[in-house]
C-alpha positions in Angstrom: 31.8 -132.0 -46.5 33.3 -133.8 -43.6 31.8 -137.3 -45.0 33.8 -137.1 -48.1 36.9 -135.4 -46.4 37.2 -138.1 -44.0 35.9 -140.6 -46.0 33.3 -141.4 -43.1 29.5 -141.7 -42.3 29.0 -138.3 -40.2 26.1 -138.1 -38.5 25.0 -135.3 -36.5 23.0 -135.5 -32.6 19.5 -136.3 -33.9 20.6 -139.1 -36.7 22.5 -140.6 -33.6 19.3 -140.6 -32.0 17.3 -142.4 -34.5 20.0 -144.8 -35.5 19.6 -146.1 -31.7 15.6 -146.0 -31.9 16.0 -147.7 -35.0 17.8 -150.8 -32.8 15.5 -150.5 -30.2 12.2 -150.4 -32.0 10.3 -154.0 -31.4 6.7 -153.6 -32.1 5.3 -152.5 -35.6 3.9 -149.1 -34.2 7.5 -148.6 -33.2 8.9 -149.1 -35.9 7.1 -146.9 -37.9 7.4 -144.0 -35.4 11.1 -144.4 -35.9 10.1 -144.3 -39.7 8.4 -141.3 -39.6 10.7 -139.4 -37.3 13.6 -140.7 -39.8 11.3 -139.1 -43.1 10.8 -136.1 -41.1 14.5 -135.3 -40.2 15.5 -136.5 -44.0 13.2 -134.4 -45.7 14.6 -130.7 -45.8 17.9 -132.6 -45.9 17.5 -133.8 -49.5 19.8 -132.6 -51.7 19.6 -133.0 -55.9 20.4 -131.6 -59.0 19.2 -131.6 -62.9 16.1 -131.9 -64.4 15.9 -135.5 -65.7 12.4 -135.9 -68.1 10.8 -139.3 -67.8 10.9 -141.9 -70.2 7.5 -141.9 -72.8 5.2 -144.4 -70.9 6.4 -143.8 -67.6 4.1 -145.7 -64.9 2.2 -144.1 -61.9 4.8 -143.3 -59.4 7.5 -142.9 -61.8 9.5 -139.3 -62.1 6.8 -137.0 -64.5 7.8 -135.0 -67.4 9.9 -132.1 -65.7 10.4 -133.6 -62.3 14.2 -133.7 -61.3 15.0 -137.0 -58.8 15.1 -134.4 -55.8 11.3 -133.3 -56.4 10.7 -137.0 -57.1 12.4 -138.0 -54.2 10.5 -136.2 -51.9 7.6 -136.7 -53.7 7.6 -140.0 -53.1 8.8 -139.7 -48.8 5.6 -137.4 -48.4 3.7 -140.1 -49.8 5.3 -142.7 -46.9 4.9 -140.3 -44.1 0.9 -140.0 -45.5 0.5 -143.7 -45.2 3.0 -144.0 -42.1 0.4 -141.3 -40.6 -2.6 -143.5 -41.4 -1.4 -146.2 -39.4 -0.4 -144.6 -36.8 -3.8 -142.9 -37.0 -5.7 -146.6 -36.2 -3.1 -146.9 -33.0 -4.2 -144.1 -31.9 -7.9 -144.4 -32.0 -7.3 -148.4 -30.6 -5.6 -146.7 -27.9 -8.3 -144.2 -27.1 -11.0 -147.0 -26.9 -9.0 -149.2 -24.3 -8.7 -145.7 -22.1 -12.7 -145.0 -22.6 -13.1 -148.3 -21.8 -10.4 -148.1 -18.6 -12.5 -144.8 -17.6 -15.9 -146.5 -17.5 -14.6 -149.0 -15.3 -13.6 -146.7 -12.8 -10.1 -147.5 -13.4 -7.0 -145.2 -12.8 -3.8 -144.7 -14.5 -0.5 -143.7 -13.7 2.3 -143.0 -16.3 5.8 -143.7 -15.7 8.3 -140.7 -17.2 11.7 -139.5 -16.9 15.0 -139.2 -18.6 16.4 -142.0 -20.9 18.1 -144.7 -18.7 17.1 -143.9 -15.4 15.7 -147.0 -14.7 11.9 -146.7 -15.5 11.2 -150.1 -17.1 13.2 -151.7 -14.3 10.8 -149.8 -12.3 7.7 -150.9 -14.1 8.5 -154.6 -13.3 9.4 -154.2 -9.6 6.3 -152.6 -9.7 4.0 -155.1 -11.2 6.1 -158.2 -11.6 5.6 -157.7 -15.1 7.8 -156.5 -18.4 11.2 -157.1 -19.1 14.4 -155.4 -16.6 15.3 -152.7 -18.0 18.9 -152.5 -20.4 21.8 -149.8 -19.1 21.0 -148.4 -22.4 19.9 -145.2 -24.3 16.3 -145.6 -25.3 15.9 -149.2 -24.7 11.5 -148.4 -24.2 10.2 -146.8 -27.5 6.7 -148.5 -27.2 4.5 -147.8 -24.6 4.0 -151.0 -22.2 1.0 -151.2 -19.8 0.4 -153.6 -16.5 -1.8 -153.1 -12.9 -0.3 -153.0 -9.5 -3.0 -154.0 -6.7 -3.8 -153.6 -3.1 -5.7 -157.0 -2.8 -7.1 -156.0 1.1 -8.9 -152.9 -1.1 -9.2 -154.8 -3.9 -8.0 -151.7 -5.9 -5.9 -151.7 -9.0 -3.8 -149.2 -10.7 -2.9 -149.2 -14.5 0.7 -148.2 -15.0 2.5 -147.5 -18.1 5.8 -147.5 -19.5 7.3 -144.6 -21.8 10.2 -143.5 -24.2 12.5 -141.7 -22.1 13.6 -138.4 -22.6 16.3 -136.5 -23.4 17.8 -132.5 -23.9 16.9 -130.8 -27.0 14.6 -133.3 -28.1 13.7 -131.9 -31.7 10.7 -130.8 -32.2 9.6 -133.2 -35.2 10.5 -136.0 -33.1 8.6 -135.5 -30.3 5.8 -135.0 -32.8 6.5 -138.6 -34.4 5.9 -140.0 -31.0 2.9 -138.6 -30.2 1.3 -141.9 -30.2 3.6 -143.1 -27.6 3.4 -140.1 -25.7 -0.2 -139.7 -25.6 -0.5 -141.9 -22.9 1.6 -139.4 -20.5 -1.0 -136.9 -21.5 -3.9 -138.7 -20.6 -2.8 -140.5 -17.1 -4.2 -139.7 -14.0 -0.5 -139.7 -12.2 3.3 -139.0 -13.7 5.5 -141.2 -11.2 9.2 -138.9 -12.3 11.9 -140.9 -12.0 15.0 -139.8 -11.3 19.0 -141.0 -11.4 20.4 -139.2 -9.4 23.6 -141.4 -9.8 23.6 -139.4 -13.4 25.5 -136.6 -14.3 23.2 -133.3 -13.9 20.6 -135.3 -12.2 19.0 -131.7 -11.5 19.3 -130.2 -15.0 18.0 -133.3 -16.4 15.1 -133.3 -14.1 14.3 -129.9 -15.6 14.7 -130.9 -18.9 11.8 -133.4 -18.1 9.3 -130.8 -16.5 10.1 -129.0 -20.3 9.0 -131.9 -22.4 6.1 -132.5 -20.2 5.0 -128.7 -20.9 5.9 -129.4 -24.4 3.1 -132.0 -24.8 0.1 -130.6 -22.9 1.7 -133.0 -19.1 2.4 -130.3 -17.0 -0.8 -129.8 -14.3 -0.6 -133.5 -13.7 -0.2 -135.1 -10.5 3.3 -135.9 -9.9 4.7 -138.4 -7.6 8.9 -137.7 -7.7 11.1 -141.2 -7.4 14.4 -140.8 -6.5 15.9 -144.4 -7.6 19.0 -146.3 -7.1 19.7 -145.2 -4.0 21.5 -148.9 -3.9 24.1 -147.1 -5.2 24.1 -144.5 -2.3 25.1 -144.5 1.3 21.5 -143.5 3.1 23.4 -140.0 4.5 23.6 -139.3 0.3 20.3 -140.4 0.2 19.1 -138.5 2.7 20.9 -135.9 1.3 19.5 -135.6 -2.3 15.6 -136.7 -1.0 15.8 -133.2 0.3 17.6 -131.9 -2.9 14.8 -132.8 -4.9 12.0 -132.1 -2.0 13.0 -128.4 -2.6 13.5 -128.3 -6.7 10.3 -129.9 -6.8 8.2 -128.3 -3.8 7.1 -132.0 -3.3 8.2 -135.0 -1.2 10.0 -137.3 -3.2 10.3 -141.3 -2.3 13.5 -142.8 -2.6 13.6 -146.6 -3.5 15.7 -149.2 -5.2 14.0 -150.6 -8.7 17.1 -153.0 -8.5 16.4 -154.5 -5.2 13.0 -153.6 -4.2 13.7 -151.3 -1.1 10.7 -149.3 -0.4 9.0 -150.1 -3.5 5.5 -151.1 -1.2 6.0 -147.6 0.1 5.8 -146.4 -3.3 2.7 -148.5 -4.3 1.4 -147.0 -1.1 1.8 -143.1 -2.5 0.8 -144.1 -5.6 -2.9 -145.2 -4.3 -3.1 -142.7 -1.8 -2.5 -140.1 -4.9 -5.1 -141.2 -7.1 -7.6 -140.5 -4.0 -8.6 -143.8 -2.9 
């Protein structure tokens, strides 16, 4: 294979992926989302040969009589991903407490989503004043991060979250091994979609967005469309692209700076205002 030809590591797309998850995962339930999406792009990947027999007096765990390494190998990942599973399982139900809780105080939530590095945690802390500024990387947010933005004269008070960003041909397993994360998309009362519209294909990534959101059970949510970085644009380009993204998305779309703060109140504002206050 090309490994040995070249005398390399090789990886392909989706081991790229993981490899910068893997860098990027900070809190336990990260890390063992990254674990399980790791397992689950492994598995059918195995490769052995040979049917070794196990020594007399083998312990529990060990290869049985019969089983080759391969069969033992995977034997033995199934049995991770089980207990990875579990925990993730208790996450999960933690996670649905603080949101029954959240809905029995009459409190909202709003989810922030888009395509990987297009300035959502950024975002998230202009927002709120809270969470770190987000890195000009590739999946910098695995972990979902949460904080409230107010209107102190209404004395009302918005729960925003932070989530892993997105990207094209997302496989299938690994959008399932961040179901945890993602959950909280699914279960907002608002998507604020940002967009880069500084990136290449701004348009096909916005699409490729709207996908994943039908993917996971998102797509009849409110939306509120965010053009960012328009500190990077001369307001006629501005201008230009808010109506752009007006017509793909048959919605007005609010242009702001995450960077600098420019019309980031006017964003709180459309926020409120779309959660029916």
């Amino acid at each position: 294979n090309l490994s040995e030809y070249f005398d390399l590591n090789v990886i392909d797309r989706t081991r790229l992926i993981l490899d910068i998850f893997a860098v990027h995962a900070r809190t336990a339930e990260s890390r063992y989302q990254v674990e399980l999406a790791m397992f689950n792009y492994m598995l059918p990947r195995l490769k052995g040969a040979g049917v070794m027999l196990s020594r007399t007096g083998a312990g529990i765990g060990t290869r049985g009589p019969g089983e080759t390494k391969l069969e033992t190998d995977r034997r033995k990942i199934r049995q991770r991903i089980g207990h990875i599973k579990e925990k993730l399982k208790l996450s999960e139900k933690t996670r649905s407490l603080h949101r029954y809780k959240r809905s029995r105080q009459g409190l909202h939530t709003a989810a922030i989503v888009g395509y990987t590095n297009s300035g959502k945690t950024t975002l998230m802390k202009k927002l709120t004043g809270r969470g770190e500024t987000g890195e000009d990387k590739l999946f910098a947010t695995l972990g979902t991060k949460m904080a409230s933005i107010y209107d102190t004269s209404e004395r009302k008070k918005v729960i925003i979250s932070d989530t892993v960003g997105f990207i094209q041909n997302l496989p299938l397993f690994l959008v399932e091994s961040f179901k945890a994360t993602l959950e909280e998309t699914v279960h907002s009362d608002l998507l604020i979609h940002v967009i880069d519209p500084v990136q290449r294909d701004a348009a096909g990534k916005y699409e490729q967005v709207v996908e994943i959101l039908d993917e996971i059970g998102a797509e009849d949510k409110r939306i509120i469309t965010v053009l960012n970085k328009i500190d990077l644009l001369s307001p006629e380009q501005t201008d230009f692209l808010s109506a752009k993204f007006e017509t793909l998305t048959g919605k007005p779309t609010v242009a702001v700076s995450a960077k600098t703060g420019e019309n980031i109140n006017l964003l709180k504002g459309r926020i409120f205002e779309s959660l029916e206050y």
